[in-house]
C-alpha positions as CSV (number, residue, x, y, z in Angstrom):
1,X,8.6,36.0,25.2
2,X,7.1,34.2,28.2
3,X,4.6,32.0,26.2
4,X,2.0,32.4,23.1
5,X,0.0,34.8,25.0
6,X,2.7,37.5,25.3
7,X,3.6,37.3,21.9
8,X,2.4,40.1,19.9
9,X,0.1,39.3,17.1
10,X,2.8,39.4,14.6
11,X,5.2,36.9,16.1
12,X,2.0,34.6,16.6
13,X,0.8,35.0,12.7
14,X,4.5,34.0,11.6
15,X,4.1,31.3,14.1
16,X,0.8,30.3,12.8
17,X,2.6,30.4,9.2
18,X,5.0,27.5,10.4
19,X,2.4,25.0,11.4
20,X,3.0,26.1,15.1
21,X,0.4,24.4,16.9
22,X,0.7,26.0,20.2
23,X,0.1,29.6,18.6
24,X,-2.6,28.7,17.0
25,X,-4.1,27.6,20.3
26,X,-3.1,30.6,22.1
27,X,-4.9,32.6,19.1
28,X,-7.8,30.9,19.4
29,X,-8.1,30.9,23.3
30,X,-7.7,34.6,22.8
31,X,-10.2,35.6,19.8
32,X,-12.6,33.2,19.9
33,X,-14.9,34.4,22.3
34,X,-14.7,37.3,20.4
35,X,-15.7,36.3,17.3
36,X,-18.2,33.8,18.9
37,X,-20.2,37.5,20.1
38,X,-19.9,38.9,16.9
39,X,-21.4,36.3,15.0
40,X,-24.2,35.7,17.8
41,X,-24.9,39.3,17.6
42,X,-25.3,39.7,14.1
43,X,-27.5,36.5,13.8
44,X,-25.9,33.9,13.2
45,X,-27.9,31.1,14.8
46,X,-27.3,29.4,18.0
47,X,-25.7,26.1,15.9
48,X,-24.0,28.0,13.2
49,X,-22.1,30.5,15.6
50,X,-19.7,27.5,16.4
51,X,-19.3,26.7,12.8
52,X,-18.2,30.8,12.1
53,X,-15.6,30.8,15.0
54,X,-14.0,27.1,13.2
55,X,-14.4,28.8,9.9
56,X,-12.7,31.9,11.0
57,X,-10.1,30.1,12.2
58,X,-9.1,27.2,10.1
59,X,-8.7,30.7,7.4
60,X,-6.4,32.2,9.5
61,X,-4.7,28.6,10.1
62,X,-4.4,28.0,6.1
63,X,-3.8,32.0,5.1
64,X,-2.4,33.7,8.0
65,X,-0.5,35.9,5.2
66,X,-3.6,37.5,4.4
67,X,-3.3,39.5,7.3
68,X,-1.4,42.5,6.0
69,X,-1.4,44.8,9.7
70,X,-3.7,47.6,8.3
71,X,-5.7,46.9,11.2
72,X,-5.8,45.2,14.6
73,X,-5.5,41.6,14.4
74,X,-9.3,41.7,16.2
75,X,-10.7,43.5,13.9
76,X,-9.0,41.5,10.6
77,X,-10.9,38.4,12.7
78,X,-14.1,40.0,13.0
79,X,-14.2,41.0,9.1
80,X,-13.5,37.5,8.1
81,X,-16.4,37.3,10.8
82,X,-18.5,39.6,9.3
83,X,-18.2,37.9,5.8
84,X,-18.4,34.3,7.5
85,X,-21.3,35.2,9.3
86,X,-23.5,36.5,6.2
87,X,-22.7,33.4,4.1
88,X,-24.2,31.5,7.1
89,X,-27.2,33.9,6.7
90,X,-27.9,33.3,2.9
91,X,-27.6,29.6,3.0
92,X,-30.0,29.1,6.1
93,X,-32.7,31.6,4.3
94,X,-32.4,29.5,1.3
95,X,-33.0,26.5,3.1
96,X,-35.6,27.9,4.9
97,X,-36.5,30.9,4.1
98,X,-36.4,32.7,7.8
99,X,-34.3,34.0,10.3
100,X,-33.6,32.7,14.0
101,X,-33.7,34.7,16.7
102,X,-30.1,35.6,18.5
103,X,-29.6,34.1,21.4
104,X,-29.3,36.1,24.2
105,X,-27.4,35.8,27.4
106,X,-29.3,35.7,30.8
107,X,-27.3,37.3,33.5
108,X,-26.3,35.4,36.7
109,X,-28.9,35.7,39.7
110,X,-26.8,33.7,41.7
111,X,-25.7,36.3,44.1
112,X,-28.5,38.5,44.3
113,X,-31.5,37.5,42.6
114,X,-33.1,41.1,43.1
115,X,-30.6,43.0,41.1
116,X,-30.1,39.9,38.6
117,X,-34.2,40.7,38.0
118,X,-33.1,44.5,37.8
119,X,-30.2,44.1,35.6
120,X,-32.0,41.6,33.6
121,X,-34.8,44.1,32.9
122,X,-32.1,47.2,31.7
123,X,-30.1,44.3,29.7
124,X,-33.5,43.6,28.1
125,X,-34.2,47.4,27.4
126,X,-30.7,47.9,26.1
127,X,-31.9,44.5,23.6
128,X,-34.6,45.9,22.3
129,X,-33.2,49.7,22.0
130,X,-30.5,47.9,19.8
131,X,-32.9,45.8,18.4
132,X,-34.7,49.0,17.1
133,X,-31.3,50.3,15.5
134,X,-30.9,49.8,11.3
135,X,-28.0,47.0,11.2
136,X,-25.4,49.3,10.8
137,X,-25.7,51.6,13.4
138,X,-26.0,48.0,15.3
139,X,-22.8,46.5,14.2
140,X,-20.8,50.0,14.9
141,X,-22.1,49.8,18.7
142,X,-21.5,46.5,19.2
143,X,-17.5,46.9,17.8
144,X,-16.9,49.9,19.4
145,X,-18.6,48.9,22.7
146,X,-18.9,45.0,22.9
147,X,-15.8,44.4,21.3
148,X,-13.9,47.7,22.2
149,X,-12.7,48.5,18.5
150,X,-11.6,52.1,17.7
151,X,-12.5,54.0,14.8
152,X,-10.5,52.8,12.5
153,X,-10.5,48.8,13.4
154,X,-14.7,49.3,12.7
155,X,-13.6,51.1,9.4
156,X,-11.7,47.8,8.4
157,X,-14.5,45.5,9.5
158,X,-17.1,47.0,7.9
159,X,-15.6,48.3,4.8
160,X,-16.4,51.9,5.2
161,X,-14.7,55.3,5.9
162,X,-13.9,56.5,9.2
163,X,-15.9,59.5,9.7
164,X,-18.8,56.7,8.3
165,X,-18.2,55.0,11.2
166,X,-17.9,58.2,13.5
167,X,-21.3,59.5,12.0
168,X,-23.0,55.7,12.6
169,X,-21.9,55.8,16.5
170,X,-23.5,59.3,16.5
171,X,-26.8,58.4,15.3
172,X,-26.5,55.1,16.8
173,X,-25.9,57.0,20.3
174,X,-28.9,59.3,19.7
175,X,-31.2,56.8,18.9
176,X,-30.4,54.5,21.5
177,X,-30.7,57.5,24.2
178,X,-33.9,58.2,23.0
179,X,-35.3,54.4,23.2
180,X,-34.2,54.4,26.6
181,X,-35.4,57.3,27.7
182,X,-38.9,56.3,26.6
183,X,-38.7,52.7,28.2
184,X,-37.4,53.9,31.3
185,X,-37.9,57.5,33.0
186,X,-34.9,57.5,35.0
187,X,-32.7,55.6,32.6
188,X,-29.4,56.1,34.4
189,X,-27.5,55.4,31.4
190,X,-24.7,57.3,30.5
191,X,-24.3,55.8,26.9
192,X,-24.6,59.4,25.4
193,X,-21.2,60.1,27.3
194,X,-19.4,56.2,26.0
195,X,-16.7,56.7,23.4
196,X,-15.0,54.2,21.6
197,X,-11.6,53.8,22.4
198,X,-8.8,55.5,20.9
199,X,-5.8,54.1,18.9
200,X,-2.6,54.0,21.1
């Protein structure tokens, strides 16, 4: 083992476990920006998304235990996440009573600002096709394709059944094909062909 990076997540949770330091950086170079786009995605707002990643993490620094390797280590992060994230929610609408908007990315028009304008317009499509999606079918697109989680990882994360989560991405799919088919004659999307990946 070279350095905390090419340990496998194992070795680093045992690490963690000791009080090692380094590990615990290496895990959170590695997951964070992971856990970060989860919790912007499902609406945490653009000041509490930092507090879920330290929240997320300072659990796994006290209980790394608690991970018993039913799942990726990802997707045992993103349910912590998940449950993070919606105690965020609660306590902002009973402070104020609303939601914030997520904060969306804007893509780079540095090299060419004609296809930053283009691509901006499809990610803005894509937006508001997901947008239009019940919050399930929303999470299970954004794990399987934002976050690359198979089947069974999403199962863990959101506390549900497999074929659940098969029949979510199915619907999800649909609807999503037809949204963008309706902003966009020649969408050019092959979404309806995506898959999630596979467990190796």
């Amino acid at each position: 083992m070279n350095s905390p990076q090419d340990a496998d997540d194992a070795t680093l949770l045992a690490r963690i476990a000791q009080g090692d330091r380094v590990a615990m950086r290496a895990l959170y170079d590695r997951e964070a920006p992971a856990v970060r786009r989860y919790a912007r995605s499902h609406g945490a707002g653009a000041s509490e998304v930092e507090d879920v990643v330290q929240d997320v993490m300072l659990e796994v620094w006290r209980l790394p235990e608690r991970y018993a390797g039913r799942s990726s280590l990802r997707a045992w992060l993103l349910g912590i996440a998940r449950n993070k994230t919606i105690d965020k929610q609660r306590a902002r609408w009973r402070e104020i009573g609303i939601d914030e908007p997520d904060e969306l990315g804007v893509p780079d028009s540095s090299a060419d600002p004609e296809a930053a304008a283009a691509a901006a317009l499809d990610a803005d499509r894509v937006r508001a096709c997901l947008a239009k999606l019940k919050p399930a079918h929303r999470t299970a697109i954004h794990l399987a394709f934002f976050e690359g989680l198979d089947y069974a990882d999403i199962a863990v994360v959101e506390d549900a059944p497999v074929g659940t989560i098969k029949t979510r991405i199915m619907h999800a799919k649909r609807l999503l094909m037809h949204c963008l088919e309706r902003t966009k004659k020649s969408s050019g999307y092959s979404i309806g062909n995506a898959k999630p990946r596979q467990p190796s």
